[in-house]
TORVO-45854 format. One line per field, with one value per residue: chain; x, y, z of N, C-alpha, C in turn; residue in one letter; residue number from 0. Coordinates in pm, 1 decimal. Layout:
TORVO-45854
chain: [A, ...]
n_x: [X, ...]
n_y: [Y, ...]
n_z: [Z, ...]
ca_x: [X, ...]
ca_y: [Y, ...]
ca_z: [Z, ...]
c_x: [X, ...]
c_y: [Y, ...]
c_z: [Z, ...]
res: [A, ...]
n: [NUM, ...]
end
This chain:
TORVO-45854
chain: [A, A, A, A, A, A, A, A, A, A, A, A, A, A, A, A, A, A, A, A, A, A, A, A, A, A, A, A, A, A, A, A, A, A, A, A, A, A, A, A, A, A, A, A, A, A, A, A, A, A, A, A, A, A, A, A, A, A, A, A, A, A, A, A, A, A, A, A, A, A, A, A, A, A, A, A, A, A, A, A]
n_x: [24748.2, 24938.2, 24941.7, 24694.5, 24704.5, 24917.0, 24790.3, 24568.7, 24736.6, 24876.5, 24625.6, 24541.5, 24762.6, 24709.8, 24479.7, 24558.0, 24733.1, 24548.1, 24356.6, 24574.8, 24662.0, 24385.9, 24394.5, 24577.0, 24501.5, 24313.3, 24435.6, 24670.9, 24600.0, 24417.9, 24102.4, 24049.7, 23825.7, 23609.4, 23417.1, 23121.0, 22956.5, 22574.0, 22392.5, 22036.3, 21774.4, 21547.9, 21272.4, 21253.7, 21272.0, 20996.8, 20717.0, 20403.4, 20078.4, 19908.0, 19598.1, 19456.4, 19345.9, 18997.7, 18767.7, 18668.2, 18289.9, 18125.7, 17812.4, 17593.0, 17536.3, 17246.5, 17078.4, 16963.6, 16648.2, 16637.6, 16464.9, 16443.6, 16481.8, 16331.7, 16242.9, 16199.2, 16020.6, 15681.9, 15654.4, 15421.3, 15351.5, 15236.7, 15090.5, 15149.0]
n_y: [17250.9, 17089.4, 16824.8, 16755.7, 16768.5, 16536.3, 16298.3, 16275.5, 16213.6, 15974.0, 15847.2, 15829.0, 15720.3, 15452.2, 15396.4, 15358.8, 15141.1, 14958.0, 14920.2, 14875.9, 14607.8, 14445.0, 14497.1, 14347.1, 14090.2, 14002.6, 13994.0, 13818.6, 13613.4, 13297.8, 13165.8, 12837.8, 12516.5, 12314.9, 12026.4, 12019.2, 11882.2, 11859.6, 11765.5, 11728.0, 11726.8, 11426.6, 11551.7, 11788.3, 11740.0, 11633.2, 11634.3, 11865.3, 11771.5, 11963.2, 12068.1, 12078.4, 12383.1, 12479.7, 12422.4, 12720.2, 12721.3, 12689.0, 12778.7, 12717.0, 12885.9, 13120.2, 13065.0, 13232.6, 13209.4, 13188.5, 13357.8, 13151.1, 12902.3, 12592.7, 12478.8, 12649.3, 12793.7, 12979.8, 13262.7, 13416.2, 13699.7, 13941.2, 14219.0, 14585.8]
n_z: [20679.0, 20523.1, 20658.4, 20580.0, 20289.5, 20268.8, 20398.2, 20215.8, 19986.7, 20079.1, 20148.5, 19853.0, 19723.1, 19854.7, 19760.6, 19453.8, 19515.5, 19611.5, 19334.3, 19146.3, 19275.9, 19213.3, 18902.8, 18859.4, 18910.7, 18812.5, 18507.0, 18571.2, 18649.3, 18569.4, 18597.0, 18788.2, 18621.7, 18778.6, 18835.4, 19020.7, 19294.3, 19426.4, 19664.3, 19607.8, 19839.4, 19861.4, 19992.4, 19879.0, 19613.2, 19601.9, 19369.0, 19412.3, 19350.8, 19159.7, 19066.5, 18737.8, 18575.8, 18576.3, 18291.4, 18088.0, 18074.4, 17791.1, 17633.7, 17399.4, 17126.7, 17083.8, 16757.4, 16492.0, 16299.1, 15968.6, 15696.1, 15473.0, 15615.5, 15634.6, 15858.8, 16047.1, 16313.4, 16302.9, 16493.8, 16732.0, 16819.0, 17060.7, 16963.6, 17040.0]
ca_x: [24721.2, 25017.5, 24871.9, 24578.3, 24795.3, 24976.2, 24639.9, 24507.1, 24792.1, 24856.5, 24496.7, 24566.2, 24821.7, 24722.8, 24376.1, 24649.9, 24777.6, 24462.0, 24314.2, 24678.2, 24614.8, 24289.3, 24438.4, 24719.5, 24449.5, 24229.8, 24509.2, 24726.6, 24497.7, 24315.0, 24024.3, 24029.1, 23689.1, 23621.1, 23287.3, 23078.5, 22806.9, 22491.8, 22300.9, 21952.4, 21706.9, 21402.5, 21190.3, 21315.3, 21220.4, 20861.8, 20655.1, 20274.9, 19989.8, 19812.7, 19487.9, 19401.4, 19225.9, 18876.5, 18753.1, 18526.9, 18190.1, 18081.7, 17705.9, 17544.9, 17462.8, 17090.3, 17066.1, 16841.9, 16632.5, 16617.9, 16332.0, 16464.1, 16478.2, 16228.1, 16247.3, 16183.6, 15867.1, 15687.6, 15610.0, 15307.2, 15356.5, 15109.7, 15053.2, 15106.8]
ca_y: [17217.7, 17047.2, 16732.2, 16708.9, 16701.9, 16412.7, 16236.5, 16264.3, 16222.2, 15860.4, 15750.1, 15824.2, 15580.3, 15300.3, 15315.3, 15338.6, 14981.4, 14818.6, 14884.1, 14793.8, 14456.8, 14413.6, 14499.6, 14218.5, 13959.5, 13994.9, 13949.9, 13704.6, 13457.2, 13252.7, 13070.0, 12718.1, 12476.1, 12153.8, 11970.5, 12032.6, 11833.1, 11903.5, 11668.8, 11765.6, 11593.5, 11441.3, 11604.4, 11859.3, 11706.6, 11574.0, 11722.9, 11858.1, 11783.4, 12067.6, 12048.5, 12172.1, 12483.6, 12439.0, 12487.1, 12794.5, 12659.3, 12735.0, 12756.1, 12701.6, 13045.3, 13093.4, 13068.9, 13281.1, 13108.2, 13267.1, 13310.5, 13034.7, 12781.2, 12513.8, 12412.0, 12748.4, 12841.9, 13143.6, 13291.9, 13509.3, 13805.4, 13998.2, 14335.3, 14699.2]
ca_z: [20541.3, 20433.2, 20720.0, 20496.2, 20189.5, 20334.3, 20421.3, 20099.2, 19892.6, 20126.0, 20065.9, 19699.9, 19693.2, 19926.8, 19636.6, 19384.7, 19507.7, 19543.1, 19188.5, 19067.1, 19289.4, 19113.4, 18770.1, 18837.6, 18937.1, 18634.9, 18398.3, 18550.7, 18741.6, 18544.2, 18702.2, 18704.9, 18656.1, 18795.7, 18799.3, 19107.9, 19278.7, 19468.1, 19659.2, 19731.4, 19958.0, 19795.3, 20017.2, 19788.9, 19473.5, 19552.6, 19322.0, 19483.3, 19316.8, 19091.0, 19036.8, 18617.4, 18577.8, 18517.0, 18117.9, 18113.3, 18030.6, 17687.8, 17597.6, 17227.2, 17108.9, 17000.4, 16613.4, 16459.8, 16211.9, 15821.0, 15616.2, 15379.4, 15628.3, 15630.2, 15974.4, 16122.5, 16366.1, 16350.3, 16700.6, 16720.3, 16914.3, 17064.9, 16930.4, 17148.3]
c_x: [24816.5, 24982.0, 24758.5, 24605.4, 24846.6, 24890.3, 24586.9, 24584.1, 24815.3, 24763.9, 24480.0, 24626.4, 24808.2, 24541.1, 24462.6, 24670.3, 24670.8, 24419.5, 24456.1, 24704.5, 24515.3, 24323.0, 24527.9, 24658.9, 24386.9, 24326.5, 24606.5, 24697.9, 24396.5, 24241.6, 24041.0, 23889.8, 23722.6, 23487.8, 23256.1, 22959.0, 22730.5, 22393.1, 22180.9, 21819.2, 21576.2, 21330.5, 21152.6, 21216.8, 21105.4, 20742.2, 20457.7, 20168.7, 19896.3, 19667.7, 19449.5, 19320.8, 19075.4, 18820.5, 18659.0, 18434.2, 18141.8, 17932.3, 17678.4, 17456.8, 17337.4, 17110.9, 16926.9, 16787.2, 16635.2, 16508.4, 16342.6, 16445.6, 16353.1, 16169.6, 16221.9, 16077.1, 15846.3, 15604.5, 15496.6, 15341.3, 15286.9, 15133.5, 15069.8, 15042.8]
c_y: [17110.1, 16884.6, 16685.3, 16669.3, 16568.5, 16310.1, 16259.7, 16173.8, 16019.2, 15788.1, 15718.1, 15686.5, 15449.7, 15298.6, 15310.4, 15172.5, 14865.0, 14782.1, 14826.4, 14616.8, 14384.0, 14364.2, 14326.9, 14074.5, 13919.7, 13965.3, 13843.0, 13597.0, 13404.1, 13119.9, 12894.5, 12623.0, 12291.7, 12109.7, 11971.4, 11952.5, 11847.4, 11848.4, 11725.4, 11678.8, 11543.6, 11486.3, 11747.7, 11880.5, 11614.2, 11715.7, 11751.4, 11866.6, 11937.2, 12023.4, 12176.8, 12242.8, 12421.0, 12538.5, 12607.5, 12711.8, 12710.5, 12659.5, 12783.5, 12780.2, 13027.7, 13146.5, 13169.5, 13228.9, 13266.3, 13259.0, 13206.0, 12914.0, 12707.2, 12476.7, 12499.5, 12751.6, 12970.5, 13146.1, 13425.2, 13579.8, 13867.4, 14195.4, 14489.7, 14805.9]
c_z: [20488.9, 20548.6, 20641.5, 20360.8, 20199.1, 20322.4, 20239.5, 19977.2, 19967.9, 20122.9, 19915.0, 19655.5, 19768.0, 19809.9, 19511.8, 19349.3, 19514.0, 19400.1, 19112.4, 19112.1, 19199.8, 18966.1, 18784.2, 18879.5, 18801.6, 18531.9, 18403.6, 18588.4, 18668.1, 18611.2, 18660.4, 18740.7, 18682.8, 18821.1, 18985.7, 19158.2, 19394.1, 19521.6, 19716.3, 19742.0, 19860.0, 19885.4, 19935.3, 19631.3, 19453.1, 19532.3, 19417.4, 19381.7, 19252.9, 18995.9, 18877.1, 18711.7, 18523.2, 18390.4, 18185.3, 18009.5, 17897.0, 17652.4, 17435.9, 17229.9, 17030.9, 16857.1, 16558.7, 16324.8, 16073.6, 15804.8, 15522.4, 15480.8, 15667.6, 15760.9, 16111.3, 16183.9, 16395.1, 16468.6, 16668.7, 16881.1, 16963.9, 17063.1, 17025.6, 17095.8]
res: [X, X, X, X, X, X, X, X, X, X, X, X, X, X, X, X, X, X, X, X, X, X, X, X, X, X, X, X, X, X, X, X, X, X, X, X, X, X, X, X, X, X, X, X, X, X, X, X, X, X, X, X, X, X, X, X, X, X, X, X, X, X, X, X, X, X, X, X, X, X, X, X, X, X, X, X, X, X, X, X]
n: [0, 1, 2, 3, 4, 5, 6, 7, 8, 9, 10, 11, 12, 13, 14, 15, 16, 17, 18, 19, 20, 21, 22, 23, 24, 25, 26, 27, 28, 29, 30, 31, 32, 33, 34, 35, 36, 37, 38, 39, 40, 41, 42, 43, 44, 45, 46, 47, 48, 49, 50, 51, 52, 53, 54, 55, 56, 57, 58, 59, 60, 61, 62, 63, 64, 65, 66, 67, 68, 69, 70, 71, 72, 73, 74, 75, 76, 77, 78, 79]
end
């Protein structure tokens, strides 16, 4: 038992010292920036051809005539 104590209590502290590594990076290292550049190929940057969608077709809805209008025809139906 007191071997497993040992072992435990030694993994304790060797994660102890990393998160206190961690801790001591984050607060005293600050990053520094410098302008980066990126060359990429035009094979890269040729654009491919897209062909528009095609409109949906819209048809001219049948009107139904009024009894006011002048221009109307009446349809003779045949009788059942």
């Amino acid at each position: 038992m007191p071997t497993l104590i040992r072992l435990l209590i030694s993994l304790l502290f060797l994660a102890g010292l990393g998160f206190a590594g961690l801790y001591a990076l984050t607060v005293f290292v600050q990053p520094g920036e410098k302008l980066i550049t990126v060359r990429v190929p035009q094979r890269a940057m040729a654009l491919t051809p897209v062909a528009p969608k095609p409109e949906p077709q819209v048809t001219e809805a049948a009107v139904l005539p009024t009894p006011d209008d002048p221009n109307a025809k009446t349809v003779d139906t045949p009788d059942d």
